[in-house]
LUMZA-543296 format. One record per residue (C-alpha): x, y, z; residue in three letters. Coordinates in pm, whole numbers, plus 50000, padded with zeros to 5 digits. Layout:
// residues N
X Y Z ALA
...
//
This chain:
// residues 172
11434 75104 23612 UNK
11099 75107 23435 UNK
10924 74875 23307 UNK
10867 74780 22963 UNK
10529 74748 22807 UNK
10629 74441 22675 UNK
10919 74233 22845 UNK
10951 73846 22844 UNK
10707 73777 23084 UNK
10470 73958 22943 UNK
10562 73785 22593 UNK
10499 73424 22794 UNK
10180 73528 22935 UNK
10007 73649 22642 UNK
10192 73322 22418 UNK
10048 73127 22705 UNK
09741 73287 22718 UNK
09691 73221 22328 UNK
09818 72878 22267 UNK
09648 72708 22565 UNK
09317 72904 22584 UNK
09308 72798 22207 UNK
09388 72467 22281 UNK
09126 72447 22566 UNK
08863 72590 22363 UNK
08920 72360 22090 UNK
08912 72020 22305 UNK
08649 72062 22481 UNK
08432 72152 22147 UNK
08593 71835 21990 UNK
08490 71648 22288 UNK
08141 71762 22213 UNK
08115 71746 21851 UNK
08385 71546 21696 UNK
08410 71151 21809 UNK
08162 70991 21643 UNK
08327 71080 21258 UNK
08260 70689 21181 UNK
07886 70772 21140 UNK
07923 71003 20861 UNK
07596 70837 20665 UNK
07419 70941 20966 UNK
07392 71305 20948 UNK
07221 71330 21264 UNK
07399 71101 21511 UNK
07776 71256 21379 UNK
07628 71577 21582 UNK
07497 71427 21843 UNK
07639 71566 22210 UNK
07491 71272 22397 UNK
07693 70999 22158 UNK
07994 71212 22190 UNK
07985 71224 22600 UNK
07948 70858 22609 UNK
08195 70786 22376 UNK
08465 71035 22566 UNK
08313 70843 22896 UNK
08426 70534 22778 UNK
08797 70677 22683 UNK
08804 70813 23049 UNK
08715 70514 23158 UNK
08981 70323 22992 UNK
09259 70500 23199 UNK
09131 70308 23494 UNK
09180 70507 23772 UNK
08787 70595 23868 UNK
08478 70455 23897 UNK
08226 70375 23594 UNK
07996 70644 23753 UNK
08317 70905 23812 UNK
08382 70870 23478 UNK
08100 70989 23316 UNK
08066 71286 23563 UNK
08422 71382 23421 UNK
08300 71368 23067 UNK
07986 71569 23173 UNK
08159 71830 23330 UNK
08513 71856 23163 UNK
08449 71936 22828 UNK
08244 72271 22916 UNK
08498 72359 23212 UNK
08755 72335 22959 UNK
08557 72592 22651 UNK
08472 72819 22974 UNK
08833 72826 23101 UNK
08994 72870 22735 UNK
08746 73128 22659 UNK
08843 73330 22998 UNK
09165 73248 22951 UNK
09166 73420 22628 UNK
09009 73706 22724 UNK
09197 73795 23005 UNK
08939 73769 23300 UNK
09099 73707 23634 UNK
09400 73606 23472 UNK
09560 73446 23744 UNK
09265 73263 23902 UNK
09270 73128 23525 UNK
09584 73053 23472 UNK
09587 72866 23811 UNK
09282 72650 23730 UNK
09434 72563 23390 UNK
09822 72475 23554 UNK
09612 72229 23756 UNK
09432 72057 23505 UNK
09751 72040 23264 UNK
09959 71888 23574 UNK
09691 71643 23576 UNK
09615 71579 23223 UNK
10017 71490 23243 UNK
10021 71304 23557 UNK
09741 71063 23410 UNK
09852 71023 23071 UNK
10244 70957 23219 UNK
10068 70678 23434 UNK
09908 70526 23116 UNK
10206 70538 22900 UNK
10476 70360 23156 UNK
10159 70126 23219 UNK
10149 70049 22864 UNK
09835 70093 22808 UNK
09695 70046 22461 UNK
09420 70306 22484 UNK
09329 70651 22327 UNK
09433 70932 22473 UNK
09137 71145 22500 UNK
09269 71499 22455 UNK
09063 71573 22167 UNK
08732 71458 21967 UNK
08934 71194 21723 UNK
09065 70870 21868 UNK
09436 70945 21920 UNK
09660 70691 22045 UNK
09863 70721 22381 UNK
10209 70746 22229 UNK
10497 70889 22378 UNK
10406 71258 22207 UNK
10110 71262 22392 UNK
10343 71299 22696 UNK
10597 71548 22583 UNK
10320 71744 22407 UNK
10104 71710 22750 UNK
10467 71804 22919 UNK
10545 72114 22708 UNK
10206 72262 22771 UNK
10210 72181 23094 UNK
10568 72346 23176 UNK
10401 72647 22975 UNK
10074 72691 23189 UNK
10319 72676 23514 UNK
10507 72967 23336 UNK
10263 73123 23254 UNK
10096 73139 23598 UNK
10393 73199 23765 UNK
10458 73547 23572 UNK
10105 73636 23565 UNK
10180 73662 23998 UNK
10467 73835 23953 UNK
10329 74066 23677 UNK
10048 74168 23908 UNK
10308 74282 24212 UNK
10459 74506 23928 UNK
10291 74843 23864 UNK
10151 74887 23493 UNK
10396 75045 23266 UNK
10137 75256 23129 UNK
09945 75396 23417 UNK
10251 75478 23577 UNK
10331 75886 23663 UNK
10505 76036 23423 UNK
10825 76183 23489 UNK
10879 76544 23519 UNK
//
């Protein structure tokens, strides 16, 4: 039987591929550019990168599972790892190297937020720029997208044992 050009797996990779390179593009820009909205009077600090590290520093630092020093290599590092992954994510380029990278981070994002929630700890949850409390929507939402990067990687390997539909022979 041949394949379709588009079948469900297909349909989940390219949903996946949308929703959570969009979603990784867009936190790690917020990370960058959108904490410090309680300076609006100052023009120039609301912009300012540096602030906005610290600031997401401090949030990964309230989840208390590294150091003071691990913490603000995380915020260094994660906010651009997450706009390049989104952005190659999007576009398709080594799709399941991608998709592999971004399965890991979700399934960590989760694990750590799940920790913080049964802990009961009254922090913010540091997905995006704006303070967002940990609530128990952070974990479903964190669970759904999650479950949909494992999906998503998961076809992507069995979509690249598959010959294309479209560069197949054509029948006689």
């Amino acid at each position: 039987m041949e394949s379709s050009p588009l079948n469900l797996r297909r349909a989940i990779i390219w949903m996946g591929r949308l929703i959570l390179g969009g979603i990784f593009v867009y936190a790690g820009f917020s990370k960058l550019l959108m904490p410090n909205t309680h300076l609006w009077p100052m023009f120039v600090l609301k912009f300012s990168i540096s602030m906005n590290i610290s600031s997401f520093a401090q949030q990964v630092e309230s989840y208390k599972l590294i150091s003071p020093e691990a913490s603000q290599v995380v915020a260094h590092t994660l906010p651009f790892v997450e706009i390049v992954l989104g952005l190659l994510l999007l576009i398709g380029w080594r799709l399941r190297i991608c998709a592999t990278a971004i399965t890991a981070i979700m399934v960590g994002f989760l694990a750590v937020v799940t920790r913080a929630y049964f802990l009961h700890m009254d922090i913010n949850c540091g997905c995006f720029g704006t303070p967002e409390k940990l609530t128990g929507m952070t974990v479903v939402r964190d669970g759904a997208l999650a479950a949909l990067a494992l999906l998503m990687t998961i076809f992507a390997f069995l979509e690249a044992r598959q010959p294309h539909p479209w560069s197949a022979p054509e029948k006689a």
